[in-house]
C-alpha positions in Angstrom: 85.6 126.0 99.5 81.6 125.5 101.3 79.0 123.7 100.0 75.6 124.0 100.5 73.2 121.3 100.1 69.7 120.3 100.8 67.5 117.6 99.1 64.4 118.3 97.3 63.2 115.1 96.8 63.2 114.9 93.0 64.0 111.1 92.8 66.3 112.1 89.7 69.5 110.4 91.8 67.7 107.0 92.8 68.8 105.6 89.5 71.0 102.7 88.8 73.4 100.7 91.0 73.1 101.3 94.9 76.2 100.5 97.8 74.5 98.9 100.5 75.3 97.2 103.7 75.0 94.0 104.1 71.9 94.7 107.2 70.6 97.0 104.4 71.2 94.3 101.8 69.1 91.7 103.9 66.3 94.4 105.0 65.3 94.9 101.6 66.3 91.8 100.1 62.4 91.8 98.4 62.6 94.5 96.2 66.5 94.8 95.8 68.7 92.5 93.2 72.0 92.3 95.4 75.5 91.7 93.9 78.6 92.0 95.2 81.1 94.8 93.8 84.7 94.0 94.0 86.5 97.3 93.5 90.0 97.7 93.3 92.2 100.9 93.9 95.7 101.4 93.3 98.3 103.2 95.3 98.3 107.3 94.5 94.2 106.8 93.8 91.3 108.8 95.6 90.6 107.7 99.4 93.5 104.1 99.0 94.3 104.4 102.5 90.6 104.1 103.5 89.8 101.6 100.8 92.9 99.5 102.4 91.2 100.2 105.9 88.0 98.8 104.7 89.2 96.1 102.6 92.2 94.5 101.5 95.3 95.0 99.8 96.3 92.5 96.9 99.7 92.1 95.8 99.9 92.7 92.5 102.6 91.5 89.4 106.1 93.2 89.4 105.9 94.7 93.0 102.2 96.5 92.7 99.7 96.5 94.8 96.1 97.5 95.2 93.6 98.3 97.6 90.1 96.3 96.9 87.0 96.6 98.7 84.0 94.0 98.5 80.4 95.6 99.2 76.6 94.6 98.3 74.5 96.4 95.7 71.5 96.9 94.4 72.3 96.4 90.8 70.2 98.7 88.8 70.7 99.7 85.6 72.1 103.4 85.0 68.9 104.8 83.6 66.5 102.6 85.1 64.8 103.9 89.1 65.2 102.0 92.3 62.5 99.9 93.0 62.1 101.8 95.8 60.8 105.2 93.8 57.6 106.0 93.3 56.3 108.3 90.3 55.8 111.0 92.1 59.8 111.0 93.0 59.0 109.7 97.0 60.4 106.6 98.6 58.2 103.8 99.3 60.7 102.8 102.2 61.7 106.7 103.4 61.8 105.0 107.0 63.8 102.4 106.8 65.9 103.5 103.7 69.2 102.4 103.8 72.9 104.0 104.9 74.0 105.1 101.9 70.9 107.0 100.8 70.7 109.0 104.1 74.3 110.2 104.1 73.9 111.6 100.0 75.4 113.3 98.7 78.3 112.6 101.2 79.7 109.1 101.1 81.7 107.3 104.1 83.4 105.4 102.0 85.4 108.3 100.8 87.7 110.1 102.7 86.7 113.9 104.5 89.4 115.7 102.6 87.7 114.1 99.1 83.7 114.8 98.7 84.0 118.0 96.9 83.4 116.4 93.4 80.2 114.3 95.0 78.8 117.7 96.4 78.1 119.2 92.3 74.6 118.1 91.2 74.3 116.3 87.3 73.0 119.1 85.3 69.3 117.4 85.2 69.3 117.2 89.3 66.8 119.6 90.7 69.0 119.9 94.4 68.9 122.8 96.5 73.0 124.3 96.6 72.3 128.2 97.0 73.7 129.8 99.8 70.0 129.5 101.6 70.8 125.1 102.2 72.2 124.6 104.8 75.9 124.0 104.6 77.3 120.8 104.7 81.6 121.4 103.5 83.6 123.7 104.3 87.3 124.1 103.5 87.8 120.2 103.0 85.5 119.3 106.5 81.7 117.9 107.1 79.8 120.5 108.7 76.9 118.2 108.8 78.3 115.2 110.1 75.9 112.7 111.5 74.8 110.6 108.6 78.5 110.1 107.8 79.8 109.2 110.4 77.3 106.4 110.4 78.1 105.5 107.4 81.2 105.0 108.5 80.7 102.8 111.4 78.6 100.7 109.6 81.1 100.2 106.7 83.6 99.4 109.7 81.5 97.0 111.3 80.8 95.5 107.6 84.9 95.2 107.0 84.8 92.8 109.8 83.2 90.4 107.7 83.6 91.4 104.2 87.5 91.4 105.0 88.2 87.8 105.8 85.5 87.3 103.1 87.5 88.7 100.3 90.9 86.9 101.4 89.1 83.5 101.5 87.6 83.9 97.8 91.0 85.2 96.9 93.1 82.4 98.1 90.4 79.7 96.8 89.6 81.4 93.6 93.3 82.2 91.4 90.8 83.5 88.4 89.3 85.9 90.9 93.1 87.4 92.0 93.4 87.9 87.8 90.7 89.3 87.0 91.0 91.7 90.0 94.6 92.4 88.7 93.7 93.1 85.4 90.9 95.5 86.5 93.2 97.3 89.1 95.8 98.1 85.7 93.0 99.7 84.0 94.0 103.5 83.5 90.2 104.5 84.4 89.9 101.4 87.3 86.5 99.7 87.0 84.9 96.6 89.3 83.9 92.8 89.4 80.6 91.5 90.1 79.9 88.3 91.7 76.3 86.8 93.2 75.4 87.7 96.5 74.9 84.9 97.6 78.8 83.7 98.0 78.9 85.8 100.9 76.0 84.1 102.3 77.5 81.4 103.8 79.8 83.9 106.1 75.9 85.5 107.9 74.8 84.8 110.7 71.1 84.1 111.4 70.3 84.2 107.9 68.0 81.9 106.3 69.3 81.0 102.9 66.0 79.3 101.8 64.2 82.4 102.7 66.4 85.0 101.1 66.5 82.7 98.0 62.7 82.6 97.1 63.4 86.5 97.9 65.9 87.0 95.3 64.7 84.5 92.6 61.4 86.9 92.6 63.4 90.2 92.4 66.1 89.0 89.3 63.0 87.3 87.4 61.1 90.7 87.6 64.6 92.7 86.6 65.2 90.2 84.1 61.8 91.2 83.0 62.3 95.0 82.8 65.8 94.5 81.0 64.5 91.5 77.9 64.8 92.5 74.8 66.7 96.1 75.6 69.9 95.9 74.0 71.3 98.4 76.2 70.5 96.7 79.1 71.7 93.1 77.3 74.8 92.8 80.2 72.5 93.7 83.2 69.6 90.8 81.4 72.1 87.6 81.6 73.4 88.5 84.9 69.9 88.3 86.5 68.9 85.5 84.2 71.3 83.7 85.7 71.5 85.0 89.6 68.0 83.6 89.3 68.9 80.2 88.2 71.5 80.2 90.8 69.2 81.0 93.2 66.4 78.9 92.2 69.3 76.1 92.7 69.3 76.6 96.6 65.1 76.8 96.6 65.1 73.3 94.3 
């Protein structure tokens, strides 16, 4: 099957929670509220080879066993825009945007044979798929292939860190290895989210102190934007308290 795309720049998918690498993480650590995503895959689920290849596989209860990959976000409510969008549906950071925005609608954290389903715009998406954008899949491979593969080199180079990462929070943290158990049973999957700033320690040439003040800022103003939204009541504690914890390290 082909599939054209081209982007328009309506804005209308720069909403809600962003995967990020951790050089993109840091880059934009001012306007960004970064969490970690802990998402597990089990054996027979879509791209588990590659999700093994970039993270970890946890042995599971009576003989199971997941795949689980560990990755920053910018943690953004579903309906509310990336910091990043202007009203006029531009980016304020178009240059330096990160990865995961330049490879869109493709993702390099999914295998080549599995991007048809991320290739159909939402209904209220204004992209360009007529047989006049340029074509980007055909018959199960990238025709366009530049932005994903570096996608995929960076999320390569990221394993290297984000690997030994997730085994040392695993084997200091049983709770973590339970809850990451009981999310990999769930018949529709789902994730854990922890505070950036565990990884933190495991950067190099990062100043804590600075990225702290950073991030204090950022989860203040999104606690801000989410107080007294019941919708958003989830997404309002997390950055209450990601602020606290960061205003720990500043104090």
């Amino acid at each position: 099957m082909k599939r054209h795309f081209d982007c328009t720049a309506c804005g209308k998918c720069c909403h809600g929670w962003l995967p990020l690498s951790i050089s993109d993480a840091l880059a934009h650590a001012d306007i960004f509220p970064l969490f970690l995503f802990w998402m597990p895959v089990r054996p027979g689920g879509k791209s588990y080879d590659l999700t093994r290849e970039l993270g970890i596989e946890l042995k599971l209860k009576k003989r199971k066993r997941a795949a689980v990959r560990v990755f920053p976000v910018s943690y953004v409510p579903t309906h509310i825009s990336c910091p990043a969008l202007q009203n006029d549906g531009l980016c304020t950071i178009h240059e330096s945007k990160p990865q995961r925005c330049r490879t869109m609608p493709l993702s390099g954290a999914r295998a080549e044979s599995d991007q048809l389903d991320l290739l159909i715009p939402k209904p209220d998406w204004d992209c360009d798929v007529s047989d006049t954008a340029p074509l980007i899949y055909d018959d199960k491979h990238i025709t366009e292939r530049q932005n994903f593969e570096d996608e995929r080199q960076v999320l390569i180079a990221d394993s290297k860190i984000l690997k030994p990462f997730a085994n040392l929070m695993i084997d200091g943290a049983p709770k973590l290895r339970m809850d990451l158990e009981k999310v990999a049973n769930r018949p529709k999957g789902g994730h854990l989210i922890l505070n950036f700033s565990t990884l933190v320690p495991r950067l190099a040439d990062v100043d804590i102190f600075k990225l702290a003040k950073k991030q204090a800022s950022v989860m203040l103003h999104f606690a801000d934007q989410t107080a007294e939204r019941t919708e958003f009541s989830d997404e309002h504690k997390r950055y209450v308290a990601c602020a606290q914890d960061w205003q720990k390290i500043l104090d």
